[in-house]
Biopython code that builds the backbone (N, CA, C, O; Angstrom):
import numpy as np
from Bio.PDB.StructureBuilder import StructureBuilder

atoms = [
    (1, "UNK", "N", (148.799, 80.058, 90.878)),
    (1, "UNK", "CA", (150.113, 80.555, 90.549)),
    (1, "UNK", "C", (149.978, 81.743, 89.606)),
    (1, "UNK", "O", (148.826, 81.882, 89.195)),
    (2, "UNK", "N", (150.866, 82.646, 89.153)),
    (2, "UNK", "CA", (150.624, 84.050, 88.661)),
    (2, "UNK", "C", (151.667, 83.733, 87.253)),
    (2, "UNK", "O", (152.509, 82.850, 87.096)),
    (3, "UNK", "N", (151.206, 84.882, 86.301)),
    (3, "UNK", "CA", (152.171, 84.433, 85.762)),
    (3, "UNK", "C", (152.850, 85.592, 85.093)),
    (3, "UNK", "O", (152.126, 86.584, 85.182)),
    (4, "UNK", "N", (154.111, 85.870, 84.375)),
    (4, "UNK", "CA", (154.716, 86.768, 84.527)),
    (4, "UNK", "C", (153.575, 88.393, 84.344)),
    (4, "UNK", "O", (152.774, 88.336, 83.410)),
    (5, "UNK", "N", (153.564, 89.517, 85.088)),
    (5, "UNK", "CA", (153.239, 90.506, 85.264)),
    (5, "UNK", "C", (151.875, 90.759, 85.347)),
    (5, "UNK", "O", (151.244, 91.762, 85.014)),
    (6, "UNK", "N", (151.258, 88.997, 86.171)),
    (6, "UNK", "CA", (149.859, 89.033, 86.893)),
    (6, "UNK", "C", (150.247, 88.628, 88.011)),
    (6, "UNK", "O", (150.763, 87.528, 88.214)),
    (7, "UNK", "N", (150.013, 89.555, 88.905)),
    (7, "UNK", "CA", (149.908, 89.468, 90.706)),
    (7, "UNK", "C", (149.226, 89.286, 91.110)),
    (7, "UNK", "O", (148.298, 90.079, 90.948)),
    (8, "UNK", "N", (148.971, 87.990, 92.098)),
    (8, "UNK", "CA", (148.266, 87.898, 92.797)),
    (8, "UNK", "C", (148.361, 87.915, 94.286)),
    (8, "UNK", "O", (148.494, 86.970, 95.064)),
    (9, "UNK", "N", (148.240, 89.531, 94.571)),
    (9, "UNK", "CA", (148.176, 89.684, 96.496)),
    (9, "UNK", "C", (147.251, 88.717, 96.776)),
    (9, "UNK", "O", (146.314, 88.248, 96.132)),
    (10, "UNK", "N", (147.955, 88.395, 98.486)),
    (10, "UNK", "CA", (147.457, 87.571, 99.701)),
    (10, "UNK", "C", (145.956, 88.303, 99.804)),
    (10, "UNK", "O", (145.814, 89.498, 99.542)),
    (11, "UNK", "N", (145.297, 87.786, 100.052)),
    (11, "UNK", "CA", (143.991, 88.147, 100.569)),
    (11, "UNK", "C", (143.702, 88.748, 101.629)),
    (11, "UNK", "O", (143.786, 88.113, 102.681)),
    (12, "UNK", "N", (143.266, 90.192, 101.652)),
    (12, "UNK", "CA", (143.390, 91.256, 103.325)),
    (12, "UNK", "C", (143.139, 90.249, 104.306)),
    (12, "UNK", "O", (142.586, 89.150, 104.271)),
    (13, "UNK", "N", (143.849, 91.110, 105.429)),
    (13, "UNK", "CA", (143.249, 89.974, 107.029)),
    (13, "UNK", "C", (143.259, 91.161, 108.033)),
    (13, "UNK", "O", (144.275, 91.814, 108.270)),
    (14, "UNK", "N", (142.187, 91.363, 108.539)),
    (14, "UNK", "CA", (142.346, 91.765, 109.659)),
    (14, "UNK", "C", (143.039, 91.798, 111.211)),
    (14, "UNK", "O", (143.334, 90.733, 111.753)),
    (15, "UNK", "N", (143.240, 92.906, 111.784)),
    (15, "UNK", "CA", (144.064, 92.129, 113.260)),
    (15, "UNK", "C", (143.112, 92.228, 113.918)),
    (15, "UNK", "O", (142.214, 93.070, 113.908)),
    (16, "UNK", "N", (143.355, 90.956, 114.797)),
    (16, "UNK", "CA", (142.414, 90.472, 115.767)),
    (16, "UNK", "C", (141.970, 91.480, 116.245)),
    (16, "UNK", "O", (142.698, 92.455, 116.062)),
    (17, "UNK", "N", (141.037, 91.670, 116.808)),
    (17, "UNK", "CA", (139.995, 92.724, 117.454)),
    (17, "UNK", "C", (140.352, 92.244, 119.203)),
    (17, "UNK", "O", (140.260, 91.044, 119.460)),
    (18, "UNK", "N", (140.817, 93.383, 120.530)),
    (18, "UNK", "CA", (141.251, 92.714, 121.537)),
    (18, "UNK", "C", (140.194, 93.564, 122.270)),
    (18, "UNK", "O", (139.956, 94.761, 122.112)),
    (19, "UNK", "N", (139.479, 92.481, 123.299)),
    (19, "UNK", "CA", (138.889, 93.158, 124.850)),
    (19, "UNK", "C", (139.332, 94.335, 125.747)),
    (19, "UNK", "O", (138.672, 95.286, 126.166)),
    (20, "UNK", "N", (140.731, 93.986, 125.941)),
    (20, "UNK", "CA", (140.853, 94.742, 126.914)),
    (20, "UNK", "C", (140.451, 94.923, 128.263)),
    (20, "UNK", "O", (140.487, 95.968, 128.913)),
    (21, "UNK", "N", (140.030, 93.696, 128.649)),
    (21, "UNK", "CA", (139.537, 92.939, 129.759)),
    (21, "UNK", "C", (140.281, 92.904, 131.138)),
    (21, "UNK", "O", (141.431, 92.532, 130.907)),
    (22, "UNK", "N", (140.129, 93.103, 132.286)),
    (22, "UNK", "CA", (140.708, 93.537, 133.165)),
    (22, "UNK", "C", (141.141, 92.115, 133.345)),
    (22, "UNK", "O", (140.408, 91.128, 133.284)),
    (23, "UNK", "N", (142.584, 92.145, 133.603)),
    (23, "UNK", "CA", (143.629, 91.457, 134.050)),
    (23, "UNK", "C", (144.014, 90.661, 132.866)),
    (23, "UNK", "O", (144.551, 89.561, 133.000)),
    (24, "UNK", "N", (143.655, 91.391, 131.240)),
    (24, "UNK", "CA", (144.117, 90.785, 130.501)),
    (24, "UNK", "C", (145.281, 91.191, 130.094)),
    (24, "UNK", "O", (145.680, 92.210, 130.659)),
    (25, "UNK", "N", (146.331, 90.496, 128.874)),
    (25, "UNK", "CA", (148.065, 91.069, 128.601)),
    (25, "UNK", "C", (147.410, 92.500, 127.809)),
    (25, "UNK", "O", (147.434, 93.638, 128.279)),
    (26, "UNK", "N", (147.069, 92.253, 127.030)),
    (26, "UNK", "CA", (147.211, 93.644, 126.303)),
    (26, "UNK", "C", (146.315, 94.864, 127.136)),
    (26, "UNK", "O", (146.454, 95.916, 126.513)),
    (27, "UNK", "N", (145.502, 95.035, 128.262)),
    (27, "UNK", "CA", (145.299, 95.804, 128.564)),
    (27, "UNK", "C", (146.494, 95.764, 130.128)),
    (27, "UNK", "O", (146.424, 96.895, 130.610)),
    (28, "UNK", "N", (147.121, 95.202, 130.674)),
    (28, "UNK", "CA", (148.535, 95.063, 131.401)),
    (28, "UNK", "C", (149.464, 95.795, 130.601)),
    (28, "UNK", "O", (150.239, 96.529, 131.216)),
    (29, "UNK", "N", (149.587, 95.723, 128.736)),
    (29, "UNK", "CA", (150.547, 96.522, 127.721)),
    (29, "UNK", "C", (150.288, 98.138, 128.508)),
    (29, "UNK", "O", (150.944, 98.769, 129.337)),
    (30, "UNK", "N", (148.998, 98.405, 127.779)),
    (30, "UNK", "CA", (148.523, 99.604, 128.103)),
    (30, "UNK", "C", (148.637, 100.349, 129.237)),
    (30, "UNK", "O", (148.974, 101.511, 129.007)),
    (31, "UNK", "N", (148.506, 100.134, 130.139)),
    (31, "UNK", "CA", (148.507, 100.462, 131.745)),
    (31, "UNK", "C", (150.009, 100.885, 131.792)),
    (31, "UNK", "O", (150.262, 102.064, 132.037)),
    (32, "UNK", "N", (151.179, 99.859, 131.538)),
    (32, "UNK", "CA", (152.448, 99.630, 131.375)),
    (32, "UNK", "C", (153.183, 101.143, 131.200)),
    (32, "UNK", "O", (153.809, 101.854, 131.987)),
    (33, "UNK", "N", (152.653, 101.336, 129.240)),
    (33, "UNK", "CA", (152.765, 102.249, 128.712)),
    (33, "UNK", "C", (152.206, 103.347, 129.025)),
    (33, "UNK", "O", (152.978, 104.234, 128.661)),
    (34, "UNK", "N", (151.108, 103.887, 129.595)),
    (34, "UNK", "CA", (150.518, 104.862, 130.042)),
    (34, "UNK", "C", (151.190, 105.406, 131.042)),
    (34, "UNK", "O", (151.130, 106.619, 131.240)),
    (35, "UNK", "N", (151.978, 104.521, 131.868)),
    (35, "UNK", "CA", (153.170, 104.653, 133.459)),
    (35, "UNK", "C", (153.831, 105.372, 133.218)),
    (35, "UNK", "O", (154.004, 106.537, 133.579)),
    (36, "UNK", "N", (154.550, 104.363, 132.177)),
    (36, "UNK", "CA", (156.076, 104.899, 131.183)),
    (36, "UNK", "C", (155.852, 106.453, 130.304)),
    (36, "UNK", "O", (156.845, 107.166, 130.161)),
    (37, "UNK", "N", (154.950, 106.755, 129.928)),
    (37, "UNK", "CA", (154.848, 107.921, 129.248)),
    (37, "UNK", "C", (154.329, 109.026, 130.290)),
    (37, "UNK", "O", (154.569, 110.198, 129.998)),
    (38, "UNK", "N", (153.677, 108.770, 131.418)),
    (38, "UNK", "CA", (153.673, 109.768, 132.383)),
    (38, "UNK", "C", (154.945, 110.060, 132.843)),
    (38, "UNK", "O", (155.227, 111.258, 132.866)),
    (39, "UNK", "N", (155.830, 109.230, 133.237)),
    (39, "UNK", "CA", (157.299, 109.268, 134.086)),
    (39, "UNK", "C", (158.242, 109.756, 133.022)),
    (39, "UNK", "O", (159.340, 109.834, 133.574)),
    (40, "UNK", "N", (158.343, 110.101, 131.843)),
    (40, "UNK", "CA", (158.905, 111.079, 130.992)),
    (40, "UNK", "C", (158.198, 111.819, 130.223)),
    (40, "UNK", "O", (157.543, 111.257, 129.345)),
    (41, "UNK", "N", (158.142, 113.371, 130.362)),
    (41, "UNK", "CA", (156.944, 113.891, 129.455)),
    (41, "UNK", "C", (158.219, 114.216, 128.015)),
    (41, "UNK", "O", (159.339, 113.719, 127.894)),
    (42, "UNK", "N", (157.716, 114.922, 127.364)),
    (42, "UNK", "CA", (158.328, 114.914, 126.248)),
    (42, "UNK", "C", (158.379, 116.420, 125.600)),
    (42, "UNK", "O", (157.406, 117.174, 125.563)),
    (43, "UNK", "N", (159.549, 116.691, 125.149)),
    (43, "UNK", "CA", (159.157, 118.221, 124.502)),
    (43, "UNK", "C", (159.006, 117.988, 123.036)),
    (43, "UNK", "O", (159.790, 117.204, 122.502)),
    (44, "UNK", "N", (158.102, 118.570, 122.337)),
    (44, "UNK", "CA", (157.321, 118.734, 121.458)),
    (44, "UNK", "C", (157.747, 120.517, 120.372)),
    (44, "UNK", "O", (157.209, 121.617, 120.251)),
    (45, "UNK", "N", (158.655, 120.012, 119.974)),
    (45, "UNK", "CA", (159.417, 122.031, 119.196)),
    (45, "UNK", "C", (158.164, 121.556, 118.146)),
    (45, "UNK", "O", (157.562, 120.483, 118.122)),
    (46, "UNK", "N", (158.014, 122.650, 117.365)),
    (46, "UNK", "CA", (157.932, 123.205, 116.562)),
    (46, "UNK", "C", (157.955, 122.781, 114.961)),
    (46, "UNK", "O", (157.657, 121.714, 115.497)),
    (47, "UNK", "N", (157.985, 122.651, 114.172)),
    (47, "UNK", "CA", (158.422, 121.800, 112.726)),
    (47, "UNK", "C", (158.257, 122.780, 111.532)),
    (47, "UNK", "O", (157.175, 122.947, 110.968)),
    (48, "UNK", "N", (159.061, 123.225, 111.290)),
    (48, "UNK", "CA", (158.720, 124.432, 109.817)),
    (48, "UNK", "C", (160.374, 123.487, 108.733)),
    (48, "UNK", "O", (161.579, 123.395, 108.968)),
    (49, "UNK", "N", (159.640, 123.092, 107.816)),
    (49, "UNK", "CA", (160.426, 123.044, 107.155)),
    (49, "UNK", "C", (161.963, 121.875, 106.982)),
    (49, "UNK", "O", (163.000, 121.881, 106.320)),
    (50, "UNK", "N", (161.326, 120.997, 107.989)),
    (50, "UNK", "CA", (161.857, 120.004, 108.801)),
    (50, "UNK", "C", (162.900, 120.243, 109.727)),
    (50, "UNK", "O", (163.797, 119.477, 110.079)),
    (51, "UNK", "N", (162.735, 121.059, 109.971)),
    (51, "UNK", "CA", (163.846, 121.917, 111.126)),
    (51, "UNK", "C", (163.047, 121.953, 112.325)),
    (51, "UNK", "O", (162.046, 122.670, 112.303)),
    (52, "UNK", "N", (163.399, 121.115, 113.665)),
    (52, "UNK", "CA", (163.056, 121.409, 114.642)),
    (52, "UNK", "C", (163.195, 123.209, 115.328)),
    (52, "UNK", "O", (164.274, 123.796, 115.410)),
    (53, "UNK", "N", (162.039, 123.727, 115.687)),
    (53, "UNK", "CA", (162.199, 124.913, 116.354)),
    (53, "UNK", "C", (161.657, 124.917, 117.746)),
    (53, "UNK", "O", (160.475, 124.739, 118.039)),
    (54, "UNK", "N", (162.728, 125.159, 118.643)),
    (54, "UNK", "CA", (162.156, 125.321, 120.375)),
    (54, "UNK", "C", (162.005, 126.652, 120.610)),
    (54, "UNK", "O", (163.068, 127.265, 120.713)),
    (55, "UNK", "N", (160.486, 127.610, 120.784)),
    (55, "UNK", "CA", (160.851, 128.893, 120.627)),
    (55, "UNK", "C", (160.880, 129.045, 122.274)),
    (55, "UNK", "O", (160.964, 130.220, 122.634)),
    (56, "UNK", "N", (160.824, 128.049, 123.358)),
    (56, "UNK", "CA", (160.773, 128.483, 124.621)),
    (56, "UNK", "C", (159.265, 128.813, 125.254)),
    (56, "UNK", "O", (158.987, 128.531, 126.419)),
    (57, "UNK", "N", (158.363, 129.424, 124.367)),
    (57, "UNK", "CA", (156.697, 129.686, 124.458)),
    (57, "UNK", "C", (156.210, 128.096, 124.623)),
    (57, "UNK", "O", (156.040, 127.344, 123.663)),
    (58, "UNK", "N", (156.010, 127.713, 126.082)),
    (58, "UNK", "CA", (155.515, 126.189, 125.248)),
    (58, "UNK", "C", (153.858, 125.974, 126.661)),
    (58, "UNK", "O", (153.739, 126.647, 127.685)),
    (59, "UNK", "N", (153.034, 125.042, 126.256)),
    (59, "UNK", "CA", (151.920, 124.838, 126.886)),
    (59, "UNK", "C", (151.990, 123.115, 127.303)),
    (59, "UNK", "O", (152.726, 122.386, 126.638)),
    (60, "UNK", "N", (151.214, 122.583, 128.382)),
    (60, "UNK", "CA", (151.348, 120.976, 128.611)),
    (60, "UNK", "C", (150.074, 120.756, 127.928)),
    (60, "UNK", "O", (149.012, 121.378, 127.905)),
    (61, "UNK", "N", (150.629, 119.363, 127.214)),
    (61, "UNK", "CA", (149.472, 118.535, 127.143)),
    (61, "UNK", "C", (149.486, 117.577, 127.634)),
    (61, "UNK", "O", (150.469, 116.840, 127.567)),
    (62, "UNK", "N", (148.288, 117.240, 128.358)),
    (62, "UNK", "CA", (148.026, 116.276, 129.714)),
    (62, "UNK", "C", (146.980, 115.085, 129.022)),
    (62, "UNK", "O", (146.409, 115.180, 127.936)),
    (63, "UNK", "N", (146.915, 113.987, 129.953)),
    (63, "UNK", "CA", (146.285, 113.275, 129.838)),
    (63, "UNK", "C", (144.905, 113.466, 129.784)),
    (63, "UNK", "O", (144.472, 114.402, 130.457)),
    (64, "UNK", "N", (144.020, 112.721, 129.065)),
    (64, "UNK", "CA", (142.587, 113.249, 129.014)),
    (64, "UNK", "C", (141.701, 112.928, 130.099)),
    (64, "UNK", "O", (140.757, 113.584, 130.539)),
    (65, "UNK", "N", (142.395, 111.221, 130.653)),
    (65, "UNK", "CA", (141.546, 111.458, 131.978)),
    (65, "UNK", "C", (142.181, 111.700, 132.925)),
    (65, "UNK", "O", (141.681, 111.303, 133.977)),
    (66, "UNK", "N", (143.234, 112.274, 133.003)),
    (66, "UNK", "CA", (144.089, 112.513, 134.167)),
    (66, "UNK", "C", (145.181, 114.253, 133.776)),
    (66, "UNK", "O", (146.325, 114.437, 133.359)),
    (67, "UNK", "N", (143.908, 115.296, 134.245)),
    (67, "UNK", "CA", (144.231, 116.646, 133.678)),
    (67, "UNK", "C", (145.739, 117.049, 134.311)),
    (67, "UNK", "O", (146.554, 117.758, 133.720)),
    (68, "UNK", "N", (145.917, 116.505, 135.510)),
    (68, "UNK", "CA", (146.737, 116.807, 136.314)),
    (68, "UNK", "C", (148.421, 116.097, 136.039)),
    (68, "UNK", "O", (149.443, 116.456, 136.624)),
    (69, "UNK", "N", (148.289, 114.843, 134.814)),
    (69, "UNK", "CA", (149.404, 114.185, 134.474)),
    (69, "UNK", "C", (149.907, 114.958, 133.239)),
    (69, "UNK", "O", (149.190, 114.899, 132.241)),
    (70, "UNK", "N", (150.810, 115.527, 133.189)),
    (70, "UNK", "CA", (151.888, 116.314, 131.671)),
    (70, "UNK", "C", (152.528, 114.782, 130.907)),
    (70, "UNK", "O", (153.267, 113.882, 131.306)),
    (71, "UNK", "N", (151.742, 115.088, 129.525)),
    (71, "UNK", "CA", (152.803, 113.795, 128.618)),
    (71, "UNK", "C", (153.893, 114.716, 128.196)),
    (71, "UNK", "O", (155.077, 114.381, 128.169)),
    (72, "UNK", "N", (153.300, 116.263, 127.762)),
    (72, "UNK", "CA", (154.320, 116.739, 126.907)),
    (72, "UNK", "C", (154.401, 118.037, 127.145)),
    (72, "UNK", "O", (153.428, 118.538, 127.708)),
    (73, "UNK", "N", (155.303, 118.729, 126.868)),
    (73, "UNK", "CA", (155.300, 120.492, 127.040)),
    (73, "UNK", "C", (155.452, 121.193, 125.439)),
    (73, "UNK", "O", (156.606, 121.326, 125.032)),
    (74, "UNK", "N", (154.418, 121.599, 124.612)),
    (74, "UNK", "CA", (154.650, 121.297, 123.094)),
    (74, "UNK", "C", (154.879, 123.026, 123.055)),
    (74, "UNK", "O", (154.316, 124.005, 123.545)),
    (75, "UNK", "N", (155.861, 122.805, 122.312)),
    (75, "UNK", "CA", (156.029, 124.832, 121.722)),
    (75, "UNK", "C", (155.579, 125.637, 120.810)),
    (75, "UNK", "O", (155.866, 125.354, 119.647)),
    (76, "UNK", "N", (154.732, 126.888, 121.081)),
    (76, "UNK", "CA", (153.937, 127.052, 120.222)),
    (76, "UNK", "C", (154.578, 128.164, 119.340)),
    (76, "UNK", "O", (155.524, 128.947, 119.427)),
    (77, "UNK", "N", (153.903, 127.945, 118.725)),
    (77, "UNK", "CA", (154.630, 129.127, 117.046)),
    (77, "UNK", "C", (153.973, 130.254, 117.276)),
    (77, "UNK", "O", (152.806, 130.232, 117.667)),
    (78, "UNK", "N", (154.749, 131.560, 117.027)),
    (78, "UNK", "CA", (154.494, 132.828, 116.954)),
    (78, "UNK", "C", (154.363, 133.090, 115.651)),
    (78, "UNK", "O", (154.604, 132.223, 114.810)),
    (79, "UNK", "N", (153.896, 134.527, 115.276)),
    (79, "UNK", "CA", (153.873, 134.963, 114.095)),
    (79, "UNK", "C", (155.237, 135.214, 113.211)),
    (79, "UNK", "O", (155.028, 135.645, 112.077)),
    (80, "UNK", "N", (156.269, 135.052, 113.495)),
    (80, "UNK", "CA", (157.665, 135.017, 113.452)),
    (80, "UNK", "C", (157.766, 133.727, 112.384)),
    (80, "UNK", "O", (158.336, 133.704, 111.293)),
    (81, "UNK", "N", (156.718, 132.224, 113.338)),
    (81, "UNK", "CA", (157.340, 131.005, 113.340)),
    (81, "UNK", "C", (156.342, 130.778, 112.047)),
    (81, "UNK", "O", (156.685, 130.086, 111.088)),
    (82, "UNK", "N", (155.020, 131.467, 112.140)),
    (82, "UNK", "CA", (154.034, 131.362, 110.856)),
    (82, "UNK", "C", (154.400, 131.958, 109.577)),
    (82, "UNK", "O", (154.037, 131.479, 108.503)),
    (83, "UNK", "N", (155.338, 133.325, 109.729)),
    (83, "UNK", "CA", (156.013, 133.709, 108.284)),
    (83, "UNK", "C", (156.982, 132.610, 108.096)),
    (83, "UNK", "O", (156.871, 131.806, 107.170)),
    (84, "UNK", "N", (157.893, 132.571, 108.937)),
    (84, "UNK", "CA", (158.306, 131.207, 108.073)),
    (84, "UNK", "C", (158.474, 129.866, 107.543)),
    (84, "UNK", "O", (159.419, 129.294, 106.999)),
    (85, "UNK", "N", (156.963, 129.429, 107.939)),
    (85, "UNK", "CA", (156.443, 128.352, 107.516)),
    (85, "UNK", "C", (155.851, 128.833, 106.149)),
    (85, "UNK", "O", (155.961, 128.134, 105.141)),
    (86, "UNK", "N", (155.190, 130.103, 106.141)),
    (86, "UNK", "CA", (154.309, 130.371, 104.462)),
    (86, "UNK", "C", (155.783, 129.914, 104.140)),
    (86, "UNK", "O", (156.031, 128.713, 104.027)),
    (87, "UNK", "N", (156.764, 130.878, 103.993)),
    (87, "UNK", "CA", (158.384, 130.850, 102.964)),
    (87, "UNK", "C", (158.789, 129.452, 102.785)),
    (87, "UNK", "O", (159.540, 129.149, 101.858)),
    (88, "UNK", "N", (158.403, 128.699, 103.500)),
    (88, "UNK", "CA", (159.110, 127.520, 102.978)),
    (88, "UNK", "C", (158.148, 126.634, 102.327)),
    (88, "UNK", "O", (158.527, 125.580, 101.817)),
]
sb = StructureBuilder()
sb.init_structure("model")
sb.init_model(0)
sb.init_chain("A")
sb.init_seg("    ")
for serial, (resi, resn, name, xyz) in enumerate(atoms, 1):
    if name == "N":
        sb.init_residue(resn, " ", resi, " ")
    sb.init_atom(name, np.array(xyz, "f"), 0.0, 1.0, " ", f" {name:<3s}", serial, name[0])
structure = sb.get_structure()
């Protein structure tokens, strides 16, 4: 028991460590999610200043083993978008 303004935290625990074993749930999660994030890619603006910026300039980023799948179309910053990131 602790007593006033001695704490005693729970003792760390690790999370289980998972296989990923074919036809197991959590690699069924994965597969799932990998579907689901191909079948909507995502646009990806810009961030200066916590202000989303879409400058329209944008490149895909694809899956690593699958060059040909788009997760996202991310927009890239010009020198425009780099002065005003120093300013803020």
């Amino acid at each position: 028991m602790s007593r006033p303004g001695i704490f005693r935290p729970p003792p760390p625990r690790n999370e289980p460590v998972l296989g990923y074993e074919a036809g197991s749930p959590e690699r069924e999660e994965v597969q799932e999610r990998l579907k689901a994030m191909a079948a909507e890619p995502l646009e990806i603006p810009v961030v200066i200043g916590g202000e989303e910026i879409r400058t329209g300039d944008t490149f895909d980023a694809v899956m690593p083993h699958d060059k040909e799948q788009v997760l996202a179309h991310v927009h890239k910053a010009g020198a425009a978008e780099v002065d005003r990131a120093i300013a803020a």
